[in-house]
C-alpha positions as CSV (number, residue, x, y, z in Angstrom):
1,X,-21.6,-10.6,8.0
2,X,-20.2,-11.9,4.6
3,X,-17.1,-12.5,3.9
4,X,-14.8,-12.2,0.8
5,X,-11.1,-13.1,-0.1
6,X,-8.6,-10.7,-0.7
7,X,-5.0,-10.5,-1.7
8,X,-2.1,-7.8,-2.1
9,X,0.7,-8.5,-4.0
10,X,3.5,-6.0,-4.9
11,X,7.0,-6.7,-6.5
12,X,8.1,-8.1,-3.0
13,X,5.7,-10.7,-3.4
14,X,2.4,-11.6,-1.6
15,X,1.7,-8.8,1.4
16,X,-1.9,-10.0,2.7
17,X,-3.9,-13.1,1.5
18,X,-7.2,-13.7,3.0
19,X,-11.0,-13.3,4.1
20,X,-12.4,-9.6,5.4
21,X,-15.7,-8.3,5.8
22,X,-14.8,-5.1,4.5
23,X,-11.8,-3.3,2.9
24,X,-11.2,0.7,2.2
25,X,-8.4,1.4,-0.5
26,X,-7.6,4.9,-1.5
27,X,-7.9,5.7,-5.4
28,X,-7.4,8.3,-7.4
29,X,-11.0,9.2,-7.1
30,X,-11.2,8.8,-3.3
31,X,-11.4,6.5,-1.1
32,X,-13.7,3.5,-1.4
33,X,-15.0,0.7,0.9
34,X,-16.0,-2.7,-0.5
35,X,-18.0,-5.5,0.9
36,X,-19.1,-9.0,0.1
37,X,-21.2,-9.0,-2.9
38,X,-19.6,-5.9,-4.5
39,X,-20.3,-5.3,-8.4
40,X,-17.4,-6.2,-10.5
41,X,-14.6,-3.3,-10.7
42,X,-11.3,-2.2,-11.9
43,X,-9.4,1.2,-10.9
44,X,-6.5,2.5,-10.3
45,X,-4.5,2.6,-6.8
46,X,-3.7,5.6,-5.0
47,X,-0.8,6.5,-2.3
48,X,-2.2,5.7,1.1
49,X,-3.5,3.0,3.0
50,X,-5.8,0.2,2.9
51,X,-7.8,-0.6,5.8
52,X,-9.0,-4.5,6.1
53,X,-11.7,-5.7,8.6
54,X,-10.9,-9.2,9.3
55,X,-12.3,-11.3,12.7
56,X,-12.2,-8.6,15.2
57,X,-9.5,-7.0,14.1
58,X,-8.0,-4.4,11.5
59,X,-4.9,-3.9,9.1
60,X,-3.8,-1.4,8.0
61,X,-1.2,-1.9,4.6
62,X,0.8,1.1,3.1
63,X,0.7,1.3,-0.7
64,X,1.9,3.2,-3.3
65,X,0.9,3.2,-6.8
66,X,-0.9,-0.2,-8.3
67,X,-4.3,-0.9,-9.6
68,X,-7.8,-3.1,-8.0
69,X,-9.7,-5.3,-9.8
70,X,-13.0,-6.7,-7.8
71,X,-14.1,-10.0,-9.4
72,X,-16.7,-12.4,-8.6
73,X,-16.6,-11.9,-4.6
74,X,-12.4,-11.6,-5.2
75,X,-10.4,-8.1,-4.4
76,X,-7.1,-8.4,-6.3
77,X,-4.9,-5.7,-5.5
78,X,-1.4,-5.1,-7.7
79,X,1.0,-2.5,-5.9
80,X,3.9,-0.5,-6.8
81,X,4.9,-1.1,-3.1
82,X,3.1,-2.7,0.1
83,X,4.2,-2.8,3.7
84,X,2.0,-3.5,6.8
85,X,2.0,-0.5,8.6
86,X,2.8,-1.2,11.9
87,X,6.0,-3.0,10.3
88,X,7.2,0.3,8.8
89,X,10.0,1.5,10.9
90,X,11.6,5.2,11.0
91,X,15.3,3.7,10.6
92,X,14.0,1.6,7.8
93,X,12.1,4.9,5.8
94,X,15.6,7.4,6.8
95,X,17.9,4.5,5.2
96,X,15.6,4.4,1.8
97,X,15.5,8.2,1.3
98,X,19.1,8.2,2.7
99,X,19.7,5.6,-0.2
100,X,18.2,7.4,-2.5
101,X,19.6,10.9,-1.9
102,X,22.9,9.4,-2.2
103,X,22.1,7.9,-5.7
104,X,20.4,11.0,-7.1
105,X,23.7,13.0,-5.7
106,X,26.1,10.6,-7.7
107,X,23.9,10.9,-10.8
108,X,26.0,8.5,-12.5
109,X,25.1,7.5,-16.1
110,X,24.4,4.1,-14.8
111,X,21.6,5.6,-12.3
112,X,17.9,4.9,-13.9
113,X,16.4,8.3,-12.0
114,X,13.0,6.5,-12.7
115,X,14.4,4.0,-10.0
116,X,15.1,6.6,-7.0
117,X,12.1,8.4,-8.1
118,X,10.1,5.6,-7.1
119,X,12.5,5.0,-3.7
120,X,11.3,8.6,-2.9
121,X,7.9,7.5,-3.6
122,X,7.8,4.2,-1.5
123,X,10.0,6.6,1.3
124,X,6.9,9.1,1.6
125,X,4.4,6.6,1.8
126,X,6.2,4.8,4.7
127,X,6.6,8.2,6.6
128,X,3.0,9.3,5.9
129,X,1.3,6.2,6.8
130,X,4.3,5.6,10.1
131,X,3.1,9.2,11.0
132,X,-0.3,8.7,10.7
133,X,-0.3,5.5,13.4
134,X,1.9,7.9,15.8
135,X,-1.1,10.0,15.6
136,X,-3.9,8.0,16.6
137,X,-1.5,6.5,19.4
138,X,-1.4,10.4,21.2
């Protein structure tokens, strides 16, 4: 089967860079899968996750927010936030919407709420895709 380069970036920096045969994302108009060859694209990015077949075996990469632009056999994918989803602990996702509770309880003039508006954010899409894996493990 063909193959095609990807990459995922989000303000954390680079969160996958390489070949796949196929990739799903989740948009605002439902999901899509891509393969090699795919017409040239740009939409925007959903919450969910992204599903990358790569040589025999599958990732799966938490996002939030972003846009995709498909180019010349190239997926380039901009995210709000990005975690590999078998990274994303429970600890990690209580001490971000801990964090965020706290700052949103202090509502301090110095508190953008745009900033733990998009902690919240990132905090769901950790638990959703977290629970989802715990899912398909039963």
């Amino acid at each position: 089967m063909n193959k095609f380069e990807i990459e995922i970036l989000s303000p954390e920096g680079i969160v996958f860079k390489g070949e796949t045969t196929s990739v799903s994302f989740p948009t605002t108009r439902g999901t899509i899968t891509v393969l090699s060859g795919h017409t040239n694209f740009i939409t925007k990015l959903n919450n969910g996750e992204i599903t990358i077949a790569t040589s025999g075996d599958i990732k799966k990469i938490a996002v939030s927010g972003g846009f995709i632009e498909i180019t010349n056999n190239n997926v380039n994918v901009v995210a709000e936030f990005a975690a590999h989803s078998d990274e994303i602990s429970k600890q990690k996702i209580k001490q971000a919407i801990d964090l965020a509770k706290d700052m949103k309880n202090k509502r301090k003039e110095f508190v953008d709420i745009s900033v733990i508006e998009s902690q919240l954010k990132k905090s769901a899409v950790e638990l959703k895709s977290r629970l989802g894996l715990k899912r398909k493990k039963i």
